[in-house]
C-alpha positions in Angstrom: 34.1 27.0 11.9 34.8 23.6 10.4 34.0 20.7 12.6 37.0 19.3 14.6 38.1 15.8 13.1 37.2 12.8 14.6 39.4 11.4 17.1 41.1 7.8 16.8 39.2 5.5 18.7 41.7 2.6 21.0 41.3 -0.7 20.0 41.5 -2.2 23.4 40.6 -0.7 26.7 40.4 3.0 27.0 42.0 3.2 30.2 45.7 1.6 30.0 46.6 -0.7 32.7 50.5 -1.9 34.0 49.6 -4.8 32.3 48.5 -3.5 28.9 51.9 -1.2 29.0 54.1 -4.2 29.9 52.9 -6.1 27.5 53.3 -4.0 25.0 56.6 -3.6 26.1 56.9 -7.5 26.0 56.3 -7.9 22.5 57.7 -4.4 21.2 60.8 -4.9 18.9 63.7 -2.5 17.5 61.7 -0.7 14.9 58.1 -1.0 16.0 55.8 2.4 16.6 53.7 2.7 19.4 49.8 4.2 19.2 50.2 4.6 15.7 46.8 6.0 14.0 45.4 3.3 11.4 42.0 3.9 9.9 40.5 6.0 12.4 41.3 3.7 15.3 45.2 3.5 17.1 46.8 0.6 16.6 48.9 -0.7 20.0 52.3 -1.5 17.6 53.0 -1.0 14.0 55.6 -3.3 12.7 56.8 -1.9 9.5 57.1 -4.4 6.6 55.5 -5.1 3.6 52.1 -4.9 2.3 51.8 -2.0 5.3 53.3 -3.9 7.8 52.0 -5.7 11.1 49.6 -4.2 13.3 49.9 -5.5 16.9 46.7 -4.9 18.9 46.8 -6.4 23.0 43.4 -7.1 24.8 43.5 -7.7 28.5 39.4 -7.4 28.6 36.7 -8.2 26.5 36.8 -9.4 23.0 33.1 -8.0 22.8 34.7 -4.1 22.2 36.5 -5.2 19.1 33.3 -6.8 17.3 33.2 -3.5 15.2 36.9 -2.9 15.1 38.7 -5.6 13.9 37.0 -6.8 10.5 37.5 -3.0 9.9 41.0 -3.3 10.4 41.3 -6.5 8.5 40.4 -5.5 5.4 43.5 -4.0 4.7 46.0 -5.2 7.3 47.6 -8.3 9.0 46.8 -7.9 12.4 48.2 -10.2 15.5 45.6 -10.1 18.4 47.5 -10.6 21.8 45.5 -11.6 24.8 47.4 -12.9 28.3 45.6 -15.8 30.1 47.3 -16.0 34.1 48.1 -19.2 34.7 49.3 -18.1 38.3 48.1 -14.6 39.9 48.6 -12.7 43.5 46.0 -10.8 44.9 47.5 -7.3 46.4 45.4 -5.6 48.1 46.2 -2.0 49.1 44.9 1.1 51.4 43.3 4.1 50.2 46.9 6.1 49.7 48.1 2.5 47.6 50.1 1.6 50.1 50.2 -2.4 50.4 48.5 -4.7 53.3 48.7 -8.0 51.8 49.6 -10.6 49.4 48.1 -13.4 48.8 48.0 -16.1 46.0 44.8 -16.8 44.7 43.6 -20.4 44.3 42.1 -20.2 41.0 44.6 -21.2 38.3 44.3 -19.8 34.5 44.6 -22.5 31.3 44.4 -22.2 27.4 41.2 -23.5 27.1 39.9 -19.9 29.2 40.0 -18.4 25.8 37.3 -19.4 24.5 35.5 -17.2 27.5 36.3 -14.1 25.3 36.2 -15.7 21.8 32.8 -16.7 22.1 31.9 -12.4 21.0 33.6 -13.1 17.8 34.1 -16.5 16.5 33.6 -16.1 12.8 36.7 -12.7 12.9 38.9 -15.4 13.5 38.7 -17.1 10.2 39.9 -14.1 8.3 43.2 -14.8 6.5 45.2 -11.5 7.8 44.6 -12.2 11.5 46.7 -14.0 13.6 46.1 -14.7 17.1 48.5 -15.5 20.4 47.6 -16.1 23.5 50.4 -15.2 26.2 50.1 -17.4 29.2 51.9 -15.2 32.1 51.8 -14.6 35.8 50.1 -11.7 37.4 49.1 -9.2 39.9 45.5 -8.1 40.3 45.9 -4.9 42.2 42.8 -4.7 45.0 42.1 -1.0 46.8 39.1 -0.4 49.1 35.6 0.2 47.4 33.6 3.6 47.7 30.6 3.1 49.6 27.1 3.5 48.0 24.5 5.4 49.8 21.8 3.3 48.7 23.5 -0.3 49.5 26.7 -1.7 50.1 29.1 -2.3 47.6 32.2 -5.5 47.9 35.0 -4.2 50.2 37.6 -4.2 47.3 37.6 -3.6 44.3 40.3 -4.1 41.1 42.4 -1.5 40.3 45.1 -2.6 38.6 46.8 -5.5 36.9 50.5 -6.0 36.9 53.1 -8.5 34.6 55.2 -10.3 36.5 56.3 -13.1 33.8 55.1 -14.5 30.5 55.8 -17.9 30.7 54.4 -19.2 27.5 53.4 -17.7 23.8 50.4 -19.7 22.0 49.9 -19.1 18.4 46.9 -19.5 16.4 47.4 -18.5 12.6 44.3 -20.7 10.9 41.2 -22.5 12.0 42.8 -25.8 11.9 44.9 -24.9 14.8 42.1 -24.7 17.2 41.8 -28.1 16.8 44.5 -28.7 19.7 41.4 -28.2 22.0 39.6 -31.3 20.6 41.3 -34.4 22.2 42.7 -37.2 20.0 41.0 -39.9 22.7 37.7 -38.2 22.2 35.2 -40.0 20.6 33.1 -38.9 17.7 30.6 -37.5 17.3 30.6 -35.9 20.6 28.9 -33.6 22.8 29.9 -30.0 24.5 29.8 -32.3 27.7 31.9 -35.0 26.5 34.3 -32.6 25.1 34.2 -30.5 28.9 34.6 -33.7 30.8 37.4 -34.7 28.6 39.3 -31.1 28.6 38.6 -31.1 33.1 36.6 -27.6 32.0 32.6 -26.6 32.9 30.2 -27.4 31.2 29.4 -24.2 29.9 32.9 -23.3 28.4 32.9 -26.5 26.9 29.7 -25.2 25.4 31.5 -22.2 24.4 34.6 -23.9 22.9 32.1 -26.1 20.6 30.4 -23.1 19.9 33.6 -21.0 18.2 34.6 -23.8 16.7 31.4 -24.5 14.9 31.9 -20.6 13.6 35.0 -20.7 12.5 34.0 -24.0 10.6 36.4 -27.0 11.9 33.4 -29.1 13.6 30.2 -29.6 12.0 26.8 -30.8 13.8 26.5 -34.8 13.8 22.4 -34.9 14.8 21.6 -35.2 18.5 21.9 -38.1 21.1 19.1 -37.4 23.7 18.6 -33.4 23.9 22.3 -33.0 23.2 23.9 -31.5 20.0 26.7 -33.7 18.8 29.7 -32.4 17.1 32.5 -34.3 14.9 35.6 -32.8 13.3 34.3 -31.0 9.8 
C-alpha cells in the first residue's frame, strides 16, 4: 500500500483556543479562506490577491514554534504575523464542571514593549521583505479550572484553560526594521546600554536586554564598544 500523505502541520498552536478563533474572526474579511493548506503547513486566513495572495497566521504562544515554519513560508508568500498583547485581563476561575466561582482583575498590565518576550526566538525572520507583523493590543480572559493532583507532589491549585477576547483596543503594525525603532526613545542618549534603554522604556532589565538584542538582529542598532562590563548600542 502506498504510504499515506503527510498531514499539514498548524502554524500556531495545535490546540485552538477562544482566543485564537476570535481573533481570527477579528481580522477575517468578506473573501478570506479559513485553514487553507499552503506548503505543507495550514495557513490561519488566505486573503486572495496577487502574487498568491496574503497569508494571515495568528500566534497567541510562542514565537519559538514558528522558527522552522515561517522562512519556509516566506519564500514564496507575504505573510502578516498577528500576535495580541493584553493590556488589561480578568482572571476566571471555574469548578471542575466549568461552572464559574470568580472574577477577578489581575494587577499585571500588558504593553508593546512585551513583544520583544517572544521575538527574541526569531529576530533575524523579521527582516524578510514579505512579512509583515501587527501586534493587537486587546483585553482578555484567562480562563482558570482546578489542577489534577500529582501522586508524587503537589501541583498549583489552578491551572489555564482557556483564553477569551473580550476587545481589541488597538492594532500595531510593523512592516520594516526601521519601524522598531519606536522602541528606542528620542531623549535617550547614545550610545547606550540595554539598562539605559530599560530604565528609559519603565521595563526589566532583562527585556530591555531582549529588545536590544532583536534589534541588533534585525540590524537597526549596531554595538558602540563597552562602558564598564556593559555593551553599548547606538542607532545603525
Amino acid at each position: 500500500m502506498p504510504a499515506p500523505a503527510a498531514r499539514p502541520q498548524r502554524i500556531g498552536t495545535l490546540r485552538e483556543t477562544h482566543l485564537h478563533a476570535a481573533l481570527k474572526a477579528h481580522l477575517a474579511q468578506p473573501g478570506d479562506q479559513l485553514e487553507v493548506p499552503v506548503d505543507g503547513f495550514v495557513a490561519d486566513l488566505l486573503r486572495p490577491g496577487p502574487a498568491g495572495g496574503l497569508l494571515i497566521e495568528v500566534q497567541t504562544g510562542s514565537f519559538a514554534a514558528l522558527r522552522r515554519k515561517l522562512p519556509r513560508l516566506l519564500e514564496a508568500h507575504q505573510l502578516q504575523l498577528v500576535h495580541p498583547i493584553a493590556l488589561e485581563k480578568w482572571i476566571v476561575r471555574v469548578d471542575g464542571a466549568g461552572r464559574p466561582l470568580s472574577r477577578r482583575k489581575s494587577p499585571r498590565r500588558g504593553a508593546l514593549p512585551d513583544l520583544f518576550y517572544e521575538l527574541v526566538s526569531l529576530p533575524a525572520v523579521l527582516a524578510h521583505p514579505n512579512l509583515t507583523l501587527t501586534v493587537l493590543l486587546t483585553r482578555e480572559e484567562e480562563v482558570r479550572a482546578p489542577a489534577a493532583r500529582s501522586r508524587r507532589r503537589w501541583r498549583r491549585d489552578y491551572r489555564v484553560v482557556d483564553r477569551q477576547l473580550l476587545d481589541v483596543v488597538q492594532a500595531v503594525d510593523f512592516r520594516t526594521p526601521a519601524d522598531f525603532l519606536a522602541f528606542i526613545p528620542l531623549r535617550l542618549p547614545q550610545p547606550f546600554t540595554s539598562r539605559a534603554l530599560a530604565e528609559a522604556l519603565n521595563v526589566p532589565l532583562d527585556l530591555g536586554q531582549k529588545i536590544t538584542y532583536c534589534l541588533r538582529g534585525l540590524g537597526v542598532l549596531a554595538e558602540a564598544g563597552h562602558e564598564r562590563r556593559a555593551r553599548l548600542y547606538r542607532v545603525a
